[in-house]
C-alpha positions, 0 to 999 in steps of 0.5 A: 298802770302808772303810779296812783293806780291800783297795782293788785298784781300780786294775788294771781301773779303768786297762784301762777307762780305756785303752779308753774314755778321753775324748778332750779337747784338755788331754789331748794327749801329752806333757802342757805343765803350762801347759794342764793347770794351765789346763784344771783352774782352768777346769774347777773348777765347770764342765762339760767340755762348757762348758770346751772351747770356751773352753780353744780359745780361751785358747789362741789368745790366750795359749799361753804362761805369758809370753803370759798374764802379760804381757796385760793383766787387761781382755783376760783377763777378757775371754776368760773372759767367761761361763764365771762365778767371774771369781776363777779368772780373775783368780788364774789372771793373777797366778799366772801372773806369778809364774811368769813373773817369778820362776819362769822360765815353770816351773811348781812339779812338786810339790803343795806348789810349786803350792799357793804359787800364787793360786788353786791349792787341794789338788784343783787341785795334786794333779791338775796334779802327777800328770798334769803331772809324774807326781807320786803324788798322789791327786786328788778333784775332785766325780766321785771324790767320787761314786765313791769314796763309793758304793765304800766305802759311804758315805751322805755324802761325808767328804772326810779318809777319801776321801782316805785311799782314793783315796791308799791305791788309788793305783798307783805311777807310775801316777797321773795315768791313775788320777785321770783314769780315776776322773773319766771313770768319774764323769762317764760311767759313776758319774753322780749319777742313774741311774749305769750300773753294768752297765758299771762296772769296778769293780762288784764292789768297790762296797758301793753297787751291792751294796746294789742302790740306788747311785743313794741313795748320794752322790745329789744334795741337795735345793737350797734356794730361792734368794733373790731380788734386785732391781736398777734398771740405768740405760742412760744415752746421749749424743749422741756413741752412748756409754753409760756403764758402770762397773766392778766392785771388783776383789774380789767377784762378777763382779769387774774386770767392767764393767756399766751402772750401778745401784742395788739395788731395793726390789722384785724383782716388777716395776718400779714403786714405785721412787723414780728421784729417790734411783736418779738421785742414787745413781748420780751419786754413783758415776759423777760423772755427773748424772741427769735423772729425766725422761729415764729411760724403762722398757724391760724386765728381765733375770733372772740365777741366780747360785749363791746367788741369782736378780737381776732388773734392771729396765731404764731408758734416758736421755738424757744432754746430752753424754759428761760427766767420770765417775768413775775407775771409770766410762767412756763407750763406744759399743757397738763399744767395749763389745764389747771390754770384758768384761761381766757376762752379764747385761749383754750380755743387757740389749744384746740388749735393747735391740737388741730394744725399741728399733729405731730407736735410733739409739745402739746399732750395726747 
């Protein structure tokens, strides 16, 4: 399939999906462009299986459009803690205001409407205007990708010719089922390894299968080794069982989130050769907060893959003499009040560890 031939894709693609569509909880009829638009800002990198508990969850917390604008950016970011790409969170809050505020808790119905809105790309605009609003418009998420390559024959993904016939095979009226059976059929049927092609409506169409190798066609890419990074985190306690922690720039990874202080280590493979007088002095430059070198003793490390790269952090715990003034930034909170807080993953991996190496602390909470 290239462009000039024939893309009547849609007939048995709609009458597969009709019998095997996935039953997912966005998917409820009539559709509230409300949960469409946040079950797609989740599900952008993010498995299904993964989104569903957390899409439950949002609900409860924020039904609304004027349930979501009106709470606080901490309580939002604490319901997305975990699911990862804290941006999707953080646009999702101020799109959200603008559609509150300015809009009268109305979403935009076209794709151009809803590409004005933080955090609202091509993919995301065309899949909530077809499935929301019932707009012609052609969606290609990663599985369309997947399945309209290995259609049309394609070694690599090219993005501008993809869209060209996804738009061209579109049924009028009919696109939101068209979009979502494309995606039921990638995620399903046109896997990235060992695609099932005995139970492809499609099959006959595809120049992929007819070559009797679709698996080497939009096949997964060889991954490149990560680099690796080290960090000394600090878990500093007062008498009063608090811990300091501080919280990251609104912009940038994990951003808006709160952590235990730290400094970039100059070794990733264990957790000496490090200088605790230049670590100490560094983080009371950040927090305000003075640090005792002595006070500081080892308890373990964390390792975390990010996308790009893979941290490890090495762990040290101190005694502080008092809950002191800290930065703007930087708080003191025991461990019930962290648990209202959102944290890093990591950072809740490093409570566990404590709970772990240190039984007897008397600072963490049972």
């Amino acid at each position: 399939m290239s462009q000039g031939d024939d893309p009547d894709i849609a007939k048995p693609l709609l009458k597969w999906f009709h019998k095997h569509k996935r039953v997912l909880p966005w998917r409820a009829t009539p559709r509230d462009p409300y949960r469409v638009w946040i079950a797609e800002i989740m599900l952008q990198q993010t498995q299904v299986a993964t989104v569903i508990p957390y899409f439950e969850k949002w609900m409860q917390d924020f039904p609304t459009v004027a349930h979501l604008a009106n709470a606080s950016l901490d309580d939002v970011l604490k319901r997305w803690e975990g699911l990862g790409y804290y941006a999707r969170a953080r646009n999702a809050h101020k799109a959200a205001g603008v559609i509150h505020h300015e809009l009268r808790d109305m979403l935009p119905n076209t794709t151009a409407g809803l590409m004005t809105l933080p955090g609202i790309g091509p993919y995301t605009a065309a899949a909530v205007a077809s499935l929301a609003f019932d707009r012609d418009a052609a969606a290609l998420d990663g599985n369309i990708k997947r399945v309209m390559t290995r259609l049309a024959g394609l070694k690599a993904p090219n993005t501008k010719l993809l869209q060209d016939l996804c738009t061209a095979a579109l049924p009028s009226g009919k696109a939101g089922a068209f979009n979502e059976a494309l995606m039921d059929l990638g995620a399903t049927i046109c896997t990235l390894k060992a695609p099932n092609c005995g139970k492809c409506p499609i099959r006959t169409q595809c120049k992929a299968y007819a070559t009797g190798h679709p698996e080497t066609y939009a096949g997964a890419k060889q991954r490149m080794a990560r680099p690796r990074r080290g960090v000394v985190t600090l878990v500093l306690q007062s008498p009063s069982t608090r811990m300091l922690m501080i919280q990251r720039p609104a912009r940038g990874l994990l951003g808006g989130l709160w952590q235990f202080p730290g400094v970039d280590a100059q070794s990733t493979d264990s957790s000496s050769g490090e200088s605790l007088n230049r670590i100490c002095a560094m983080v009371q430059a950040e927090t305000s907060v003075p640090v005792l070198p002595d006070s500081l003793h080892y308890v373990g490390k964390i390792t975390h893959a990010f996308t790009h790269f893979i941290q490890t952090r090495f762990v040290y715990v101190g005694s502080i003499v008092g809950d002191l003034p800290c930065a703007p930034e930087a708080r003191w909170a025991n461990e019930r009040e962290i648990a209202t807080i959102a944290l890093t993953r990591s950072d809740s991996r490093i409570l566990e560890l404590l709970r772990t190496s240190l039984p007897s602390n008397r600072t963490m909470v049972e």
